[in-house]
C-alpha positions in Angstrom: 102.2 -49.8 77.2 101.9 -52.3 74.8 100.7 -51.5 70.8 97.5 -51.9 69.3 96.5 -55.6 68.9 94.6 -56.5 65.0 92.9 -59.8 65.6 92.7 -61.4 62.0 90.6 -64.0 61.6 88.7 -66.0 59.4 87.3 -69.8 58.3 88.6 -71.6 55.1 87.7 -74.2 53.6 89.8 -74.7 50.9 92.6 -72.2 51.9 91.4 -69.6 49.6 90.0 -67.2 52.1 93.2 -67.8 54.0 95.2 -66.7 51.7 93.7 -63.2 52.0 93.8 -63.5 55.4 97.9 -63.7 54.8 97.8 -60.9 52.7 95.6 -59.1 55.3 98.4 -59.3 58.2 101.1 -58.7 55.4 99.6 -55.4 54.8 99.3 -54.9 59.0 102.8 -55.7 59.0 103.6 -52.9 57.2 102.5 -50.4 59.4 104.7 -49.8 62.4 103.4 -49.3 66.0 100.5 -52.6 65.9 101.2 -56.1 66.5 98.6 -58.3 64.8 96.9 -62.3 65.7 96.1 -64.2 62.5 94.4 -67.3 63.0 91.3 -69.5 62.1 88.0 -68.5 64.4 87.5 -72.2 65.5 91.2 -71.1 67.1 90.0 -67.7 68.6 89.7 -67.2 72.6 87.3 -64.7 74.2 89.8 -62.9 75.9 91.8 -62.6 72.6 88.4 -60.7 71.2 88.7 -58.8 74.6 91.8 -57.5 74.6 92.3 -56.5 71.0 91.4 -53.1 69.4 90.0 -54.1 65.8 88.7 -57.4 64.4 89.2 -58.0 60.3 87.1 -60.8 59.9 87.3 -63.0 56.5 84.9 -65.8 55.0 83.7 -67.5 52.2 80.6 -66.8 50.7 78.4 -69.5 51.6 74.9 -69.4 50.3 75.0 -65.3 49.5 76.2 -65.5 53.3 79.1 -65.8 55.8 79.6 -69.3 56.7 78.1 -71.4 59.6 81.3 -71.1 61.1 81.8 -67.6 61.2 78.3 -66.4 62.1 79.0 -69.1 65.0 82.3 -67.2 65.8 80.5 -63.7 65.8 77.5 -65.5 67.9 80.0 -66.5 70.7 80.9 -62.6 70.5 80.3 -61.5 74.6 77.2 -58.7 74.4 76.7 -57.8 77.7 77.8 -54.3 78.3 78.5 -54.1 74.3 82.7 -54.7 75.4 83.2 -54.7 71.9 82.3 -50.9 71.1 84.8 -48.9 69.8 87.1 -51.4 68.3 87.6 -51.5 64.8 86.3 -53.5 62.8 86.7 -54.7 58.7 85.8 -57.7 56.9 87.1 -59.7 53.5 85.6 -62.4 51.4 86.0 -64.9 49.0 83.5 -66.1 46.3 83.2 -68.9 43.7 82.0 -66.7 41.3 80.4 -63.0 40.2 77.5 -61.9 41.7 77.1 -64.6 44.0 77.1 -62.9 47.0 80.6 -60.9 48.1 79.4 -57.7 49.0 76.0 -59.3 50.9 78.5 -60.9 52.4 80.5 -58.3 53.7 77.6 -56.5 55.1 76.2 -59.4 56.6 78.9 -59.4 58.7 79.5 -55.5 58.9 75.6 -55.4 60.2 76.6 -57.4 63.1 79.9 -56.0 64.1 77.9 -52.8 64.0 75.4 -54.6 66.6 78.4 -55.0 68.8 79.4 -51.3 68.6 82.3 -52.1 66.0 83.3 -49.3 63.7 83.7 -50.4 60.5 86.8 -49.3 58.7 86.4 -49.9 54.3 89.6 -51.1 52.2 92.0 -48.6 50.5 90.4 -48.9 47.0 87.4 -47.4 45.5 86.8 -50.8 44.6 87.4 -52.3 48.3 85.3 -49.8 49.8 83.1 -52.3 52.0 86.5 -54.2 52.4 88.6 -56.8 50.5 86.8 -59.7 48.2 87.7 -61.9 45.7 86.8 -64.4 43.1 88.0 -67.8 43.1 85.9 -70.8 40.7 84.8 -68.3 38.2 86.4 -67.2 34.2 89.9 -66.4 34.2 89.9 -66.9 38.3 88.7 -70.3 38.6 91.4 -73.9 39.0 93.9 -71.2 40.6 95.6 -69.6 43.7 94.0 -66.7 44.7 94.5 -63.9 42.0 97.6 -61.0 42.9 94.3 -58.3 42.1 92.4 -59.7 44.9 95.4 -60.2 47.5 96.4 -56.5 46.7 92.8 -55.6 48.1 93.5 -58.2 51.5 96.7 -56.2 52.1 95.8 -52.8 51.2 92.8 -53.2 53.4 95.1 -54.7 56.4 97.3 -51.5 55.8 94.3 -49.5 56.4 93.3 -50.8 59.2 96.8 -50.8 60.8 96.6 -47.1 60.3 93.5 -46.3 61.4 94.1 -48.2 64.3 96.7 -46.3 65.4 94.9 -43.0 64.3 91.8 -43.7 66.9 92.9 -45.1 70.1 89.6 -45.5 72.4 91.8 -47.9 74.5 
């Protein structure tokens, strides 16, 4: 039998929200007994969202919501039969600035992984309970990689869900 699959995935623009993606699968990586797929949604194949047994999904925030892309990615989703229900699901975003949207954000997309029959799994911190955000064109955080704070969040979150995912196994 082969391990638990963690689909990570996510759109970037300016390689910000990729670089929690990275930390994301660094903090899967740490947990033995899953295998994870990180790549860009435009990259994604329906049978890849088929086969695995959670989804972390990342995005910008784009207008106090996910972007174009991603709600296009979860759109494509297959609905029929919810084959989706019972995987895990967690999300991570990044945002130009405070209050601009990360945690409307996140439950933007939790709202619709929760349509599919997703159960949502929160980061490891009080303060990535919905899951992992950061800032990135804002104070101290803006002109710079994305802050070691903020990737500590990605990869305690993709810890997190590497456990969980071997703690519930619907598959």
């Amino acid at each position: 039998q082969s391990p638990p699959t963690i689909l990570i995935t996510y759109h970037s623009e300016s390689g910000k929200t990729q670089a929690m993606a990275e930390a994301v699968a660094k903090g899967v990586a740490e947990v033995q007994g899953v295998v994870y797929i990180l790549k860009p949604v435009s990259q994604v194949t329906k049978e890849e969202i088929l086969k695995v047994s959670a989804i972390i999904l990342g995005s910008p925030v784009y207008n106090a919501n996910m972007t174009p892309q991603v709600q296009e990615f979860i759109n494509s989703w297959p609905f029929e039969g919810r084959p989706l229900k019972d995987k895990i699901g967690a999300v991570f975003v990044t945002g130009g600035g405070f209050s601009i949207g990360e945690e409307a954000t996140m439950f933007a997309i939790i709202r619709s992984m929760m349509i599919h029959g997703l159960i949502i799994v929160g980061g490891d911190d009080l303060e990535a309970a919905f899951g992992a955000s950061a800032i990135t064109g804002e104070g101290d955080f803006a002109n710079k990689e994305v802050q070691e704070i903020f990737l500590k969040k990605a990869k305690g979150l993709g810890q997190r869900v590497g456990e969980m995912t071997l703690k519930y196994k619907p598959y």
